[in-house]
C-alpha positions in Angstrom: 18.4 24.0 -46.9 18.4 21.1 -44.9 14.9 22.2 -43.0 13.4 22.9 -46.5 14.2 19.6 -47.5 12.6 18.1 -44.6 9.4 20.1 -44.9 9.1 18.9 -48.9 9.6 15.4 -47.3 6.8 16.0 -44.8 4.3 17.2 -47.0 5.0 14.6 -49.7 4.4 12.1 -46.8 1.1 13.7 -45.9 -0.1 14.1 -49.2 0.9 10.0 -49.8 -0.9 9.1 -46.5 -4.3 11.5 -47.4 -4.5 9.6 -50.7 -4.1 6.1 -49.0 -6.7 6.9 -46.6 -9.0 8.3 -49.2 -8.4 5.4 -51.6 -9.1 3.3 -48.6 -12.6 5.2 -48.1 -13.2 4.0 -50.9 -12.7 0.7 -51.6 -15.0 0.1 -48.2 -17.6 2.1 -49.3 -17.8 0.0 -52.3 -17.5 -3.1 -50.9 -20.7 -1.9 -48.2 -22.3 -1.5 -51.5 -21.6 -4.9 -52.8 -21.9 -6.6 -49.4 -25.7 -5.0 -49.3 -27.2 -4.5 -52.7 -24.8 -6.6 -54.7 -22.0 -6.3 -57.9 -24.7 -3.9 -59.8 -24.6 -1.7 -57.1 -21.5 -0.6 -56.7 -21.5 2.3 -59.8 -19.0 5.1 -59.6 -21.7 7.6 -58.9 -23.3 5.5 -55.6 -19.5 4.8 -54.7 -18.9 8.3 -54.9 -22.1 9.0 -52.7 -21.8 6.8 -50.3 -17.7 7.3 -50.0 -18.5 11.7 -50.0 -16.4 12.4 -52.7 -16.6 13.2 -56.1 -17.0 10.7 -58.8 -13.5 12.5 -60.3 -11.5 10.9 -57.3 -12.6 7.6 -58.2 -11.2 7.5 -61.6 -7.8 9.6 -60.9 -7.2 6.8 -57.9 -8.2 3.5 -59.4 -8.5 4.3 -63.0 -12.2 2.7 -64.0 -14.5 1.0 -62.5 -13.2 -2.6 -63.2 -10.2 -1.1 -61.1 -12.1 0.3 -58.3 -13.4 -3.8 -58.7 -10.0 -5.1 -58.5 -9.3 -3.0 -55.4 -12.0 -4.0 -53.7 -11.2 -8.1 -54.6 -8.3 -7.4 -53.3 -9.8 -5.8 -49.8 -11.1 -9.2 -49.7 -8.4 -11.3 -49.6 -6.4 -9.3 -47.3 -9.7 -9.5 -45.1 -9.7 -13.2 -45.5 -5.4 -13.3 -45.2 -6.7 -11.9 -41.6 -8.5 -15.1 -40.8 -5.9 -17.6 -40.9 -4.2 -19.3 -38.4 -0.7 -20.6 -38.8 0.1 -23.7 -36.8 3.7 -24.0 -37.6 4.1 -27.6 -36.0 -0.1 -28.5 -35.8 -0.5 -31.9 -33.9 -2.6 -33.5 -36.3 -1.6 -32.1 -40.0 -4.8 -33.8 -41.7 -6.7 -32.1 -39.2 -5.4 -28.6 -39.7 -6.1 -29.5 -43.6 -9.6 -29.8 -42.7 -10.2 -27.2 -40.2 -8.0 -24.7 -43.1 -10.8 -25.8 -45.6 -13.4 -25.3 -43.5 -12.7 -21.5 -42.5 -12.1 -21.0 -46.8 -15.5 -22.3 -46.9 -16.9 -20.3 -43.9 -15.1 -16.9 -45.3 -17.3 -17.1 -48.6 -20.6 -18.3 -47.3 -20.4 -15.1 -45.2 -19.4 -13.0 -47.6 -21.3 -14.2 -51.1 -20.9 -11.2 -52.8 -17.8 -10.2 -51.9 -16.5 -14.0 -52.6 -18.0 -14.3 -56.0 -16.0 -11.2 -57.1 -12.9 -12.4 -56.0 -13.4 -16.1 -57.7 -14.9 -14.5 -60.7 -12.1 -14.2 -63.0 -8.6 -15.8 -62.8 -6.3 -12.6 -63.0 -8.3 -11.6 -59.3 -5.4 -14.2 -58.3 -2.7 -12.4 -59.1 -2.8 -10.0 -56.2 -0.4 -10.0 -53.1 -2.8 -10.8 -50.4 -4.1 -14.2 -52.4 -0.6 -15.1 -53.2 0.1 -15.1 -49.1 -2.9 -16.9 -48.4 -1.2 -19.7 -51.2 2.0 -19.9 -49.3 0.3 -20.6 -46.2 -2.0 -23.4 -47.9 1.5 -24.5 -49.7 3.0 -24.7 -46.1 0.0 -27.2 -45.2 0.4 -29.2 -47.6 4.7 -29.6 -47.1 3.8 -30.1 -43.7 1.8 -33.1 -44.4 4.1 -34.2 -47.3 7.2 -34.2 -45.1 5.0 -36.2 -42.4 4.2 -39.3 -45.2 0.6 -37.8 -45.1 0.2 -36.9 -48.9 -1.1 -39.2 -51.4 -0.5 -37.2 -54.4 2.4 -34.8 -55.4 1.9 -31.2 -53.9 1.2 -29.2 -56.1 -1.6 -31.0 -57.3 -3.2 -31.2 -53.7 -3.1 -27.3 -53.6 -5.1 -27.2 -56.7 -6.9 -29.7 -55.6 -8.1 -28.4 -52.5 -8.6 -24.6 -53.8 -10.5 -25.8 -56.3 -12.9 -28.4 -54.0 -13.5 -25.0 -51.5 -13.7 -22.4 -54.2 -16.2 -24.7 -56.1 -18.4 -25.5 -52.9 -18.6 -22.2 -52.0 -19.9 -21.0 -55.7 -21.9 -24.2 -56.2 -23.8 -23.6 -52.7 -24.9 -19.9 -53.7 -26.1 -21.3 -57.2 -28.8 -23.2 -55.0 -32.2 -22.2 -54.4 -32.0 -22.0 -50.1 -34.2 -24.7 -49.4 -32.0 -27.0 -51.4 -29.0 -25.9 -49.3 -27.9 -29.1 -47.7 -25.1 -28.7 -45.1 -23.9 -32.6 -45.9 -22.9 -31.0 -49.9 -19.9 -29.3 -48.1 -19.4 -31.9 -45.6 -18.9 -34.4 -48.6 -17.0 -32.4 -50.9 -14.6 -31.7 -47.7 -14.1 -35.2 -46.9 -13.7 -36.4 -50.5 -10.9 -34.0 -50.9 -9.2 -35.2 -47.9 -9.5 -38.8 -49.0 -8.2 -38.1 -52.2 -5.3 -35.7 -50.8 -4.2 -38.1 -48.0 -3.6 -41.5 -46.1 -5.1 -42.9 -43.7 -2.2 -43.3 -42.3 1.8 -41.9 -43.0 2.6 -43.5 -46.3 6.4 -43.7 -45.4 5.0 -46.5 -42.9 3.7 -48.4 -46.2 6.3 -51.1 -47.7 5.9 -49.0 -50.9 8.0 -46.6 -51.9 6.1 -44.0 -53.0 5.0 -42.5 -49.8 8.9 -42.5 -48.6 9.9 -41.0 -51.6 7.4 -37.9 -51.3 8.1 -37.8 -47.6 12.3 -37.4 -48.2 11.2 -34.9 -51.6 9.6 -32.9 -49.7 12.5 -32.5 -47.3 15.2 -32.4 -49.6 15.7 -28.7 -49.6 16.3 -28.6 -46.6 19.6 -30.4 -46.6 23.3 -28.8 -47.2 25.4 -31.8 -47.7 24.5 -32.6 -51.2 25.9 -30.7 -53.9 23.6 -29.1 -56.6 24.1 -31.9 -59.9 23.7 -34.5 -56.9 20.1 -32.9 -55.7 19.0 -32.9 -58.8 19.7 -36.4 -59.6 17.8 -37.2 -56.3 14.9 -35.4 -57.2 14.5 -37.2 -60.9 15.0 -40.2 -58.7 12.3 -39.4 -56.3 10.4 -38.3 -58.8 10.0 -41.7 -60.4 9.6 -43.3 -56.7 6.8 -40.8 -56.0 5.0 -42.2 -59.6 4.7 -45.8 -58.0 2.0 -47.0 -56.4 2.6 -48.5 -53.4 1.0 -52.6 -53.6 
């Protein structure tokens, strides 16, 4: 009995691992499409062609087209997931801020149509792979936020600076080519950074608004402080964080 049972197990596992390999035929052969003749391209039938399978297998593994889309969006963030580097104690945390933008920036300029799919519509975000590319921009910006470095609250410097690269990248394949001017990205990356950070650590300010975002960002961290007593601190920080420094 017990052999049986392993041999149903086997072939189950076979049969599981010869649908993720087709499914991942797939989803490359349509994003080859989209990479070379664009979103129009990619039709179940010239997926189907181009993947050597049946136009049947498409819909039984992702459903409709829009699915097969939504497979392939998310082929491209786990592609782009592959890019990043994680410094977890970078030397100069604005830096790494700036060189992060820059390879966001990079990643879609090189891949336009892939890109534009995967910024097209909000619910694209809501796959794995762009959540883990999040946490890592989310670990940036505590990074700099426990240094003094932040001059707003986190979480709007995340949206801040996904939106800034997401919107240069879209913006720059709007434009004709010969009114593609490299100093567009340069400027949009530098105003984010001016408007996300100090020149210098805020917690060496005499306000205390910089201090108070430095020691938020670090208070989950501690242990000594019981629950009721962390949240008092935060509300407190809170309102420290809301003043300007003079």
């Amino acid at each position: 009995m017990a052999s049986s049972s392993q041999g149903e197990d086997d072939g189950s596992d076979t049969a599981a691992l010869g649908r993720e390999q087709l499914r991942q035929r797939i989803i490359e052969a349509a994003a080859g499409l989209l990479a070379r003749e664009g979103r129009d391209a990619v039709t179940t039938r010239a997926v189907a062609v181009a993947a050597g399978v049946q136009p049947p297998a498409i819909y039984r593994l992702f459903g409709d087209k829009d699915g097969l889309l939504d497979a392939v969006a998310e082929h491209g963030f786990a592609a782009f997931l592959k890019t990043k580097h994680v410094d977890p104690e970078p030397r100069h945390p604005v830096e790494d801020l700036r060189a992060g933008w820059d390879l966001a920036v990079e990643f879609g300029l090189a891949n336009p149509a892939l890109y534009t799919l995967m910024y097209s519509e909000p619910a694209k975000e809501t796959s794995a792979a762009f959540k883990a590319g999040m946490e890592i921009l989310m670990g940036r910006i505590r990074r700099l936020a426990v240094g003094g470095w932040l001059r707003v609250d986190e979480e709007l410097a995340v949206t801040l600076i996904h939106a800034t690269a997401r919107g240069a990248v879209l913006t720059w394949l709007t434009l004709p080519e010969d009114r593609r001017d490299p100093a567009l990205l340069t400027t949009l990356r530098e105003s984010m950074i001016a408007a996300v950070t100090t020149r210098e650590p805020a917690v060496r300010d005499p306000g205390p608004a910089g201090a108070a975002r430095a020691l938020r960002a670090a208070l989950p961290e501690q242990t000594i402080l019981s629950g009721a007593e962390q949240r008092l601190l935060t509300e407190w920080l809170d309102r420290l964080a809301a003043v300007q420094a003079r």
